[in-house]
N, C-alpha and C positions, 0 to 999 in steps of 0.2 A: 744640510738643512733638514728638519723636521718635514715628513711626509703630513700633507693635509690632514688625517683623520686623527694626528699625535701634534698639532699646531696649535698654539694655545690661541685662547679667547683674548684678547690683547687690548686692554681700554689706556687710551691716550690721554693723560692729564688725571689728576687727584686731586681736584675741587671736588664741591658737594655730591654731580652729577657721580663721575670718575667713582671717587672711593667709596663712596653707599652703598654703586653696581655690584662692584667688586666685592664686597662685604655680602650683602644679598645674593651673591651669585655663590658664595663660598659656605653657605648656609647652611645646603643641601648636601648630604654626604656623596661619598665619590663623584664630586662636581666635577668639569672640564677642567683642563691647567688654567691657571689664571695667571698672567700676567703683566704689572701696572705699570705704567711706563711715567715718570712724574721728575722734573730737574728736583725742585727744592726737596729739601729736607725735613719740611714740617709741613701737615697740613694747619690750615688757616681757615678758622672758624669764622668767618666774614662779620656775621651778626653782632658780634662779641666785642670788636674792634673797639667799641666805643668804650667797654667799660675796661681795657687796657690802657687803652689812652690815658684815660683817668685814674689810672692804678688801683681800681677798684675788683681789679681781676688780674691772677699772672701769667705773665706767657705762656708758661706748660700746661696752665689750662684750656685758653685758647688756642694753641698752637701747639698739638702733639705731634712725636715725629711718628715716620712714617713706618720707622722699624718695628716700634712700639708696639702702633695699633696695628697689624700685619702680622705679629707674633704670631706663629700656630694656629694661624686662621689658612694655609695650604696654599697664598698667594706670594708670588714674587714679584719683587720691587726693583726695578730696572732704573737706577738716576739719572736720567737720560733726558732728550728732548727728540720728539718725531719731529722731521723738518718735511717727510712729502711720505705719501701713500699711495702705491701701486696695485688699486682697484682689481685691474686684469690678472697680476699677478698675483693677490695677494698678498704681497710682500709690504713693509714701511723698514724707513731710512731712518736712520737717529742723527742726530748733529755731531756725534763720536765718529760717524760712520759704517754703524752697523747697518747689516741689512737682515730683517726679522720676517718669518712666514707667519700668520696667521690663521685660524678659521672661521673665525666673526671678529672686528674691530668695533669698539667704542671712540668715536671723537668726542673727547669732554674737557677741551681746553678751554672753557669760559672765556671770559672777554677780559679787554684790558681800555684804559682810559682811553675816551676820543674826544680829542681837542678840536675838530671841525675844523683844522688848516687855520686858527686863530694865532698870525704871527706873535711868537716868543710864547704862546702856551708848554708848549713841551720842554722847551728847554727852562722858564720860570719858575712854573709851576709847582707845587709840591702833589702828590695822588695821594689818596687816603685806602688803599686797596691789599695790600701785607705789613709785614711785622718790620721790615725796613721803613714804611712808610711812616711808622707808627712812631718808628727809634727817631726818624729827623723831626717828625711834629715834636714829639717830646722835646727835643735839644732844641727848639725854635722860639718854645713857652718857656722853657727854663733862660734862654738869654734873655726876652720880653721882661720876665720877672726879675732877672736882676739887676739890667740896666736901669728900668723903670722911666723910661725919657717921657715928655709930654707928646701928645696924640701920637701916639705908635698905633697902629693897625691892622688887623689880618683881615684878608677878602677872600671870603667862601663864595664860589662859583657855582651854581648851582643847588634850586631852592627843592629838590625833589626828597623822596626821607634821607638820604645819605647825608645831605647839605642841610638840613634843620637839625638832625639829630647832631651833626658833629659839630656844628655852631652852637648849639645849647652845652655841650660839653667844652668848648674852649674858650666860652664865658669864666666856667664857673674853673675850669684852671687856670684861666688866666688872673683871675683872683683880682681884680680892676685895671691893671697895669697897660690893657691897651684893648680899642673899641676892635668890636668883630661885626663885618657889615657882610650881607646875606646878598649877591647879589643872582636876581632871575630875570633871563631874557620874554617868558610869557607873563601874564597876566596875573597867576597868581602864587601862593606858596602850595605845597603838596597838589598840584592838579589832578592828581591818580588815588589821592587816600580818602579814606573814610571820613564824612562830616564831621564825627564825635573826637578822630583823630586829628583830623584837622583842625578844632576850633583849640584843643588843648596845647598843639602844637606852637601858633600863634600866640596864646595866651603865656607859655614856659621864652617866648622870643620876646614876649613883650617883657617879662618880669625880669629878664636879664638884658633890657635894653639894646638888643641885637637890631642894628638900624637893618631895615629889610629891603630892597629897591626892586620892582617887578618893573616889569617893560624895562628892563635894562640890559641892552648887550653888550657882549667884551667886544672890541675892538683888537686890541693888541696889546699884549702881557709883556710888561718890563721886570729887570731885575727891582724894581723900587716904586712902579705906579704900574695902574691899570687907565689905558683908555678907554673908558665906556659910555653909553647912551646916544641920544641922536646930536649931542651937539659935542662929541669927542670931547668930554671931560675930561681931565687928567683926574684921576685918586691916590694919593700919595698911601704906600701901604709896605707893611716891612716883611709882608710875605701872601701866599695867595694859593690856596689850596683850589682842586679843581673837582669838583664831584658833577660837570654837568652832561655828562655822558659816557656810554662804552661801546665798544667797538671787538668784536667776536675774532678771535685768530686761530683758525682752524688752520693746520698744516697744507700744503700743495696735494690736488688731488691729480692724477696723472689720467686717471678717466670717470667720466659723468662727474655729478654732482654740482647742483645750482643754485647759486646764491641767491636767498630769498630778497626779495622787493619792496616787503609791506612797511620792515623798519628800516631799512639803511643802515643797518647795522652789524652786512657782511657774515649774518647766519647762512646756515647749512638749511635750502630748504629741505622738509622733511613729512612723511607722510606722519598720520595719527599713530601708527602703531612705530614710533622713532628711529624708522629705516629712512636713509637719506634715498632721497628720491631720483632714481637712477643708476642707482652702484647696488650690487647686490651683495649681501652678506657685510653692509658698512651699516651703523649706526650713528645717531647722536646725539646726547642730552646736555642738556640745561642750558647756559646761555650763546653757545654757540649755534644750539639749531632751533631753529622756526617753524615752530610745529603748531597747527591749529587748533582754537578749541572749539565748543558747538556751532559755532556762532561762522567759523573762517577765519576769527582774526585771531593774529599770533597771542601766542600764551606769552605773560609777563618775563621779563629777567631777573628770577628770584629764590633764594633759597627754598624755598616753600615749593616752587616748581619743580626744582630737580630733587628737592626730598620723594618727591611722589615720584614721578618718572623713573627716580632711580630702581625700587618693587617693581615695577612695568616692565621697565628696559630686563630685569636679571629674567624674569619671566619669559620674556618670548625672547630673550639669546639662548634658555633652555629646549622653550617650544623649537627655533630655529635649528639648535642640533639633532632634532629626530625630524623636522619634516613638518611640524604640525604647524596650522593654520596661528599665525599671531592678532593679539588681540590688542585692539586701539587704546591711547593711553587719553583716559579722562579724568579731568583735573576738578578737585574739589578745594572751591576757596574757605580757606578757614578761618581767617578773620585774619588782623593785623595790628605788630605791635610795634611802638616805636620805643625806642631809648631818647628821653627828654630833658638831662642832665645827671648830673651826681643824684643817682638815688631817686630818679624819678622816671616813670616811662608812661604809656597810654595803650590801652590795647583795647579791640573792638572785634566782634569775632564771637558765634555761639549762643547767642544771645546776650552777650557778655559786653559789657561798657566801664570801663575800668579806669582810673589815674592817681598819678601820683605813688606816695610808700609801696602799695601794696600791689601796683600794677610792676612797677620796678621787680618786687619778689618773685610775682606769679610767670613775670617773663623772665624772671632768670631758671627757676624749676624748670620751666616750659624748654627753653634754650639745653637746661642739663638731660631732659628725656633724649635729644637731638645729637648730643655728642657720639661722635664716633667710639664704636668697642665699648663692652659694659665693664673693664677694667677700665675703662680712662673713666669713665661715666661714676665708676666708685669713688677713684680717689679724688677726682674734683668733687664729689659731696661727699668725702669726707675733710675734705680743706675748707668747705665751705662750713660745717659742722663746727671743728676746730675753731675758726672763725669766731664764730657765732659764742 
């Protein structure tokens, strides 16, 4: 085993949070060892998802691997999965069975879908969250489209952006052949976005006749109907995608570390400067830890969160290896953009109030500043170039 002061800096997971750090960390010449402990093979540009679905974007755009971007950037890539973390000892466990030393750890295992113990969600369901998920919505639309039967169905769970944007998009591939119904258990569609996003959102649901149902909860998810509302309606449907929550899965910690309270949503709580609160020399960023903003209350679960965090976090894992005092990570909101079908999005942000053609272009530029490595960042504009 590596002696502590020769143990590398070890970030757990290669989502947004995970490989930015890692990238940011490796920036700086003769950085720490770095290295990134991630199963899959490809990183998964979340935001993008939408215009994959649609074939409006190709996977190795979205979804570069992980060899790729890591090229001759000095970090090693471990395909692996951590299953528990030994605080005291410093040490974390892989699912192969390794046993690894460390000298600062990142937890940046993001979240995965939470079904709130709604029988047959899990096993029904479809998720909309990787490039697998992406392969079965495809083959889901393509049977829809060729069987073509009368009232065929699909029920989007969850009216928040993920559930409006991916409803507007499986209108318009579904191309008429079957109704796509929006259903939300509060009161109204986007309750977290922007007015200017919101009205445009509603008005892209309304022109593609997305029947929309608020006050409406699942009950219990069949292979072929949804129970839902207060008088246990049955909904006959021929498939049921789930976007109405996540659920954070950080590894087994074996000392300190306490799960925050404010969401229920099984984060790492964590002080402002993104040290979990308790465990010394452990970190966490993006959707797994709970970290406050001016205010007390936890910062959103969003790419735009762990984009910044991630600057923050490489920064005082540097301050932390000499000693020096770490500085609090404060989050600047920069507006918000959604994807509102084939070729159409909204964004609000800057002063900036935008829709429609040109909001669609500005947020895909916007999205290519954000990719990972300025080689991936080239050849996607220059595909897109081509393209054009």
């Amino acid at each position: 085993m590596a002696t502590e002061p020769t143990a590398p800096v070890v970030i757990v997971g290669g989502g947004f949070g995970g490989l930015y750090t890692a990238l940011a960390l490796a920036e700086v010449r003769h950085h720490q060892p770095i290295l990134l402990i991630e199963p899959q093979e490809r990183f998964v540009f979340l935001p993008l998802l939408y215009e994959l679905l649609s074939h409006e974007l190709r996977s190795w755009e979205v979804a570069p691997r992980y060899d790729t971007v890591l090229a001759g950037r000095g970090i090693a890539w471990l395909q692996d999965r951590v299953t528990a973390i030994d605080a005291a000892e410093r040490t974390l466990t892989t699912a192969s069975g390794r046993r690894l030393p460390y000298s600062q750890a990142v937890i940046a295992t993001g979240s995965t879908t939470q079904t709130f113990g709604i029988p047959g969600a899990a096993e029904h369901c479809l998720a909309f969250r990787s490039l697998g998920d992406v392969h079965r919505l495809q083959q889901l639309i393509a049977t829809l489209r060729k069987r073509r039967r009368p009232l065929q169905r699909l029920a989007v769970v969850g009216a928040g952006a993920s559930g409006v944007e991916l409803a507007c998009k499986l209108v318009d591939e579904l191309d008429g052949c079957a109704v796509v119904e929006l259903l939300e258990q509060g009161s109204m569609v986007l309750p977290q976005a922007r007015s200017f996003n919101r009205e445009q959102a509603l008005l892209a649901l309304q022109r593609r006749d997305v029947r929309v149902r608020t006050d409406t909860a699942v009950h219990a998810v069949g292979a072929d109907q949804l129970s839902i509302g207060s008088a246990g309606e049955t909904l006959p449907v021929d498939g049921t995608i789930w976007t109405a929550g996540i659920r954070a899965q950080p590894p087994a910690l074996s000392a300190g570390g306490d799960r925050g309270s404010a969401t229920g949503r099984g984060q790492l709580a964590c002080s402002t400067d993104l040290r979990v609160i308790g465990v010394d020399n452990l970190f966490a960023i993006g959707d797994v830890a709970q970290v406050p903003d001016a205010t007390g209350d936890p910062l959103p679960c969003n790419a735009q969160v762990a984009f910044q965090q991630a600057t923050c976090l490489a920064a005082n894992l540097r301050r932390a290896a000499v000693g020096e005092t770490l500085q609090p990570f404060s989050y600047n909101d920069r507006g918000e953009m959604m994807s509102l079908g084939r070729q159409e999005a909204s964004i609000t942000g800057g002063g900036l109030t935008l829709a429609g053609r040109a909001a669609y272009e500005l947020r895909r530029l916007a999205y290519l500043t954000r990719l990972p490595g300025t080689g991936h960042r080239l050849r996607v504009a220059a595909g897109w170039l081509s393209d054009w």
